[in-house]
N, CA, C and O of each residue as an XYZ file, in Angstrom:
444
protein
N       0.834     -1.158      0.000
C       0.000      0.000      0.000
C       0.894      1.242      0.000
O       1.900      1.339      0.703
N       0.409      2.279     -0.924
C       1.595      3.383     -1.399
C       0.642      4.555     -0.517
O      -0.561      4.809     -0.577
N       1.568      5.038      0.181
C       0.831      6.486      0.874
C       1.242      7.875     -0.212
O       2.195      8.205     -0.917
N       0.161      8.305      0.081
C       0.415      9.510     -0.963
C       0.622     10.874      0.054
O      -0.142     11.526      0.767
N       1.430     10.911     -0.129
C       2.187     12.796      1.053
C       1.356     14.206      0.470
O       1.792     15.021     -0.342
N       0.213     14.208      1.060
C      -1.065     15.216      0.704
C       0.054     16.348      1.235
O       1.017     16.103      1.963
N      -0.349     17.731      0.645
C       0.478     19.028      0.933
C       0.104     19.571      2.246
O      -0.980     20.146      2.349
N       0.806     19.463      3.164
C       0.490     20.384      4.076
C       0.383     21.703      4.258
O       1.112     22.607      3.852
N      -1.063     21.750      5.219
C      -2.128     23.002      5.155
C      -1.104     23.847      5.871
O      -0.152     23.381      6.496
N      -1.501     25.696      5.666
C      -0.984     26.392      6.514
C      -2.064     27.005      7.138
O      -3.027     27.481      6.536
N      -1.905     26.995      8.361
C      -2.682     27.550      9.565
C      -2.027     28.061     10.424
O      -1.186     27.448     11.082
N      -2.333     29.395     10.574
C      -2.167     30.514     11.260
C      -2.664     30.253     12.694
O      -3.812     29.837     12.848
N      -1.873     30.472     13.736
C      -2.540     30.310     15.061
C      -2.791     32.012     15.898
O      -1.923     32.883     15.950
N      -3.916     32.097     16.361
C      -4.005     33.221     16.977
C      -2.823     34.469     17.157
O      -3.058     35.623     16.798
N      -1.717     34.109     17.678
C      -0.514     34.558     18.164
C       0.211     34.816     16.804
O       0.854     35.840     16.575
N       0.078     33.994     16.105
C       0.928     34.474     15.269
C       0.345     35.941     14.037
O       0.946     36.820     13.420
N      -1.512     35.415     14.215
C      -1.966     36.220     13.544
C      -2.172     38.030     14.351
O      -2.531     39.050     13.763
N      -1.902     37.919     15.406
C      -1.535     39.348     16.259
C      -0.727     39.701     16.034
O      -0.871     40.741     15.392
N       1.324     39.145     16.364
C       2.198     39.317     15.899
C       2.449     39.878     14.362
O       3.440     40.526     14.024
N       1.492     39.546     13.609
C       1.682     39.365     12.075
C       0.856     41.426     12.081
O       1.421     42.387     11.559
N      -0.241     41.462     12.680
C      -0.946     42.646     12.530
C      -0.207     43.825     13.231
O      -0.321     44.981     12.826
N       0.588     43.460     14.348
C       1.116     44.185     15.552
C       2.047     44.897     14.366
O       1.981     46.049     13.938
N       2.845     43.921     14.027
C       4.338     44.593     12.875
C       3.586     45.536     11.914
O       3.628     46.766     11.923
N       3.046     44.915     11.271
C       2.368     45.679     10.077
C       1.636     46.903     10.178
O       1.520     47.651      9.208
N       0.965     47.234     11.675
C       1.084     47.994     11.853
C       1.621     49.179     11.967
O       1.334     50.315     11.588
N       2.866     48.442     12.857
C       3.618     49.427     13.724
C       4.578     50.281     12.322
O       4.941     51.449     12.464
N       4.858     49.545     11.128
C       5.341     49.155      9.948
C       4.625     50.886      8.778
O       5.124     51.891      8.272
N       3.242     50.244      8.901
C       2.515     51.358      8.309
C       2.212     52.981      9.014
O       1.770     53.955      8.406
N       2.759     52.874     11.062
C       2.519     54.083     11.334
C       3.726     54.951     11.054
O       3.751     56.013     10.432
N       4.833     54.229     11.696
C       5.959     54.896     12.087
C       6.907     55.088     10.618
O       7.901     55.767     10.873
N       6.854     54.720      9.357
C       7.213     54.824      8.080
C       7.070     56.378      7.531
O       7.986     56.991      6.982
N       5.713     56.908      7.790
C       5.769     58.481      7.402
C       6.398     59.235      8.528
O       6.702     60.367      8.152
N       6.709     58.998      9.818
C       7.693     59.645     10.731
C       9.038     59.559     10.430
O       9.787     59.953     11.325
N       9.523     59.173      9.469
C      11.338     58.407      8.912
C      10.878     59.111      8.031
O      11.815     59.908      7.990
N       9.969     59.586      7.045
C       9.969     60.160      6.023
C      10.456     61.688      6.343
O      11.501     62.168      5.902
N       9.579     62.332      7.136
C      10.327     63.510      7.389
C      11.641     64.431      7.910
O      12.397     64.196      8.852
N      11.646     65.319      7.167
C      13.529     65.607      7.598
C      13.258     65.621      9.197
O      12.161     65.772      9.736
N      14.389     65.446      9.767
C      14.426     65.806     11.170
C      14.877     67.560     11.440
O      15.657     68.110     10.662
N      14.357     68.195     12.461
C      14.228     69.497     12.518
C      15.755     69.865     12.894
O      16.472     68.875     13.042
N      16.387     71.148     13.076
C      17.854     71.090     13.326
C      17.744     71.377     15.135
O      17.018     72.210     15.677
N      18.616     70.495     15.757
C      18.896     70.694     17.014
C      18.925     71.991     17.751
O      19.710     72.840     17.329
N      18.083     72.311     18.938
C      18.506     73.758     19.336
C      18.688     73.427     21.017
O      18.084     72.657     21.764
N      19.702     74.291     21.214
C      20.392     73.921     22.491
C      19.172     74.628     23.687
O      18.354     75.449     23.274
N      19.180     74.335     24.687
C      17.963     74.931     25.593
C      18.281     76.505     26.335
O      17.393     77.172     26.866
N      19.733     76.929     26.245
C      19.873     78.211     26.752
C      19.004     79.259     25.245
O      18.548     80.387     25.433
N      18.969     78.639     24.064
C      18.447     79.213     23.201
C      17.107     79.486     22.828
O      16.598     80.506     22.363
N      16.477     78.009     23.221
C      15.097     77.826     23.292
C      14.727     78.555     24.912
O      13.732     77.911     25.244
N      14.945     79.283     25.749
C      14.943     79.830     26.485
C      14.768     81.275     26.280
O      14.017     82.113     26.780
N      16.085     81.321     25.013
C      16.146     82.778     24.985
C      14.833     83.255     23.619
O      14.390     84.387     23.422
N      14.530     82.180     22.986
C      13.129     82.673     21.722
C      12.405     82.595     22.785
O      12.041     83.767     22.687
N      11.730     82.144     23.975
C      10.402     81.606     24.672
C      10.648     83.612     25.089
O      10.202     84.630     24.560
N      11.220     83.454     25.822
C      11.212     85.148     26.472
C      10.999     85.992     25.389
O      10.115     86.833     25.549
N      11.643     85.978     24.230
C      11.537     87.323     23.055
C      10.385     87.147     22.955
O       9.789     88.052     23.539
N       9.668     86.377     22.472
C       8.034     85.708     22.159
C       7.027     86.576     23.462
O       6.210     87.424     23.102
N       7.159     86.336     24.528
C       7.017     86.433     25.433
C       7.077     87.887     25.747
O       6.128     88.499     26.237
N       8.635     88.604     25.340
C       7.938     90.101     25.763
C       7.101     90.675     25.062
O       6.205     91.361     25.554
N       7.312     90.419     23.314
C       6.508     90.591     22.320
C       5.584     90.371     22.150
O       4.971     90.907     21.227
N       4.924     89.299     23.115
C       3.242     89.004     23.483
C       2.815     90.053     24.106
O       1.753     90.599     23.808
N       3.684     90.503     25.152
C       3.287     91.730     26.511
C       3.391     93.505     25.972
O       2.884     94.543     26.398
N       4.324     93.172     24.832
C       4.400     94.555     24.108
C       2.847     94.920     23.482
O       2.074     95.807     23.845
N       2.675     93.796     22.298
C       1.698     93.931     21.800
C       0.268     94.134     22.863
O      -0.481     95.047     22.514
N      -0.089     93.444     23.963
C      -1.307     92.920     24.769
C      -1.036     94.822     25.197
O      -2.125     95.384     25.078
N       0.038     95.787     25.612
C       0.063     96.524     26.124
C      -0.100     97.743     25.392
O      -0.333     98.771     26.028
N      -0.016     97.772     24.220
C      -0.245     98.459     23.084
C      -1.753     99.510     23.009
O      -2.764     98.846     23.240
N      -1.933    100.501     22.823
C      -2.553    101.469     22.603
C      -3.256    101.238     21.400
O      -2.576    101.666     20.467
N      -4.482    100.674     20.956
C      -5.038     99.914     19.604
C      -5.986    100.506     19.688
O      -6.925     99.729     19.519
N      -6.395    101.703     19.899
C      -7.226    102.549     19.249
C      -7.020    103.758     18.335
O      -7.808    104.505     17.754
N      -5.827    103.700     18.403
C      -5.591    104.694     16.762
C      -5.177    103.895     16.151
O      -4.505    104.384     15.243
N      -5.206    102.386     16.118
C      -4.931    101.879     14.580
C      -5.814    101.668     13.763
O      -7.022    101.757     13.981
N      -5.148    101.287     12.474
C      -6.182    101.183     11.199
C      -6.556     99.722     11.589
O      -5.827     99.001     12.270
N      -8.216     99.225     10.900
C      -8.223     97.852     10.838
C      -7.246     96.676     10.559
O      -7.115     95.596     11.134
N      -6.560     97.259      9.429
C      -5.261     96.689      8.697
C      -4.335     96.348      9.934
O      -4.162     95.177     10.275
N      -3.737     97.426     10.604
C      -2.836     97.305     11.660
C      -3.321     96.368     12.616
O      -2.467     95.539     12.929
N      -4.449     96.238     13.189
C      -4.937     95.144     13.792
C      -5.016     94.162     13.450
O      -4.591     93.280     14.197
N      -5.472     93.869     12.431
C      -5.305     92.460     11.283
C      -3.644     92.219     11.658
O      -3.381     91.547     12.656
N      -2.853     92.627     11.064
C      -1.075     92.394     11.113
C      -1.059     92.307     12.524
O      -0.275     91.383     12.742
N      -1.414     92.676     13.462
C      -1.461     92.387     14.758
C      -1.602     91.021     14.997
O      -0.656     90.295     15.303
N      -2.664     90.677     14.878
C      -3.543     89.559     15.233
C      -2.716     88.092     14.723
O      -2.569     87.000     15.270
N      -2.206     88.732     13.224
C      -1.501     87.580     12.686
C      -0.214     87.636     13.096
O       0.399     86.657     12.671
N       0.437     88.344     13.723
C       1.466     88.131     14.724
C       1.404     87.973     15.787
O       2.492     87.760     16.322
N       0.294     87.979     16.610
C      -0.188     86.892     17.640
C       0.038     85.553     17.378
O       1.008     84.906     17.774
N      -1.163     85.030     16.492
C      -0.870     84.103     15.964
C       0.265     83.334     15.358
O       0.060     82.128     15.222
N       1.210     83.717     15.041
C       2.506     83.515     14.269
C       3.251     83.203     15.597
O       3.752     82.079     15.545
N       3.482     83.858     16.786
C       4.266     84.065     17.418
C       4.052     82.794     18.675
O       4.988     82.152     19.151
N       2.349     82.603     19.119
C       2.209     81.668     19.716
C       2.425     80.108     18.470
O       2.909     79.091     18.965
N       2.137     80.095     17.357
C       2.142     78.789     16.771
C       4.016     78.509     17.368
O       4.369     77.394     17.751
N       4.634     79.271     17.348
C       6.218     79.432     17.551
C       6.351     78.707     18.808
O       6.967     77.649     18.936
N       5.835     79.237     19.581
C       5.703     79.184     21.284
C       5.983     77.651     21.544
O       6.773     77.121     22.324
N       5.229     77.190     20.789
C       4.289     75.451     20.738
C       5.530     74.503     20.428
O       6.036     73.714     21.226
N       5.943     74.747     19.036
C       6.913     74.131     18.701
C       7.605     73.328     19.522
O       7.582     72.098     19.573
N       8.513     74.452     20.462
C       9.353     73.861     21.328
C       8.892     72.568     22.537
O       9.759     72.174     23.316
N       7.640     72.052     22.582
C       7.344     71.062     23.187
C       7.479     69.883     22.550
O       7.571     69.909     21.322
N       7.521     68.530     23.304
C       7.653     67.622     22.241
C       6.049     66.803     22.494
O       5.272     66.899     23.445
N       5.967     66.107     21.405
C       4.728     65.810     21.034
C       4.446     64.741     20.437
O       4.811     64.643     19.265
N       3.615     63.478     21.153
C       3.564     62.407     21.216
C       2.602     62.088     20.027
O       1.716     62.933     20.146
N       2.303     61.286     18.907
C       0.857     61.063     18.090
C       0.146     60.271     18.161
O       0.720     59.201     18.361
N      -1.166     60.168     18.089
C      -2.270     59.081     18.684
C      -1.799     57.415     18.553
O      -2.233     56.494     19.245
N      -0.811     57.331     17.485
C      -0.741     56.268     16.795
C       0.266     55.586     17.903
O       0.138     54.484     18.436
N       1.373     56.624     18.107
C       2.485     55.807     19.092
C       1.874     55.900     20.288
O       2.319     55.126     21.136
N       0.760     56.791     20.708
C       0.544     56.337     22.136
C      -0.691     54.904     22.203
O      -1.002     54.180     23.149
N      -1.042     54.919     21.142
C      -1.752     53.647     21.385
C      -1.114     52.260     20.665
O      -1.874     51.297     20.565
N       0.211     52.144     20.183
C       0.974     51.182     20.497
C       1.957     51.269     21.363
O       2.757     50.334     21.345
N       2.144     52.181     22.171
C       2.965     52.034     23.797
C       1.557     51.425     24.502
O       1.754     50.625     25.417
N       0.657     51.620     24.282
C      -0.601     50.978     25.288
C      -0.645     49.401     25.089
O      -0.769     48.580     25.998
N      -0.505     49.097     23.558
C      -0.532     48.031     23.113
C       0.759     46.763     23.894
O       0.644     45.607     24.301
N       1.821     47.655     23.811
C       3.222     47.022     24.095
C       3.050     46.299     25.496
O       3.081     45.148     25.932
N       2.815     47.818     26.051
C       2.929     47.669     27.493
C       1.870     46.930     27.921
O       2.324     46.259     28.848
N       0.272     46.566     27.722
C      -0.564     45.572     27.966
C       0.160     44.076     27.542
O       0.005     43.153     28.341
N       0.926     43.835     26.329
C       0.985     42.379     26.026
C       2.132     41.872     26.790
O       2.169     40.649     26.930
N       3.363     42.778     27.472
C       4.202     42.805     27.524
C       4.417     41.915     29.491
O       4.915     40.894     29.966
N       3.672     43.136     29.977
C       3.080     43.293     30.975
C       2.034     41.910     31.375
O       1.349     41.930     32.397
């Protein structure tokens, strides 16, 4: 009697099919973060010294006499408010939904 060697099936077991999603994930978030240039290093006596210029220049402007200006001048105002706090921000660092919910991920399976 001749046995015939049928192909063996592939089956995925739970674990491997997490492992398999976990990468591919992590694969598809963190790929457009490597894409972007990295910003140039700034030492903290410096980032110290923009937070204050920002800072008096917030208190200059907030202290400012804005009733003899033109609408215009207020407008250019406003957008140097704006300009000056988007600046402000920068200097924090800043985590994205994606890596904090695979540090949640890590640290639950890990754990």
């Amino acid at each position: 009697m001749q046995i015939i060697n049928q192909p063996k099936t592939f089956i995925m077991s739970p674990k491997k099919i997490i492992t398999v999603l976990l990468v591919s994930m992590c694969a598809s978030l963190f790929s457009p973060v490597f894409a972007t240039e990295t910003p140039k290093a700034i030492s903290e006596s410096s980032k110290e010294m923009l937070t204050k210029k920002i800072e008096t220049r917030l208190v200059e402007i907030r202290n400012m006499d804005k009733t003899n200006l033109t609408t215009v001048e207020k407008k250019e105002l406003r957008k140097e408010v704006k300009e000056l706090k988007k600046e402000a921000r920068r200097n924090g660092i800043y985590l994205s939904i994606g890596a904090v919910i695979i540090i949640v991920l890590l640290l639950i399976l890990l754990l």
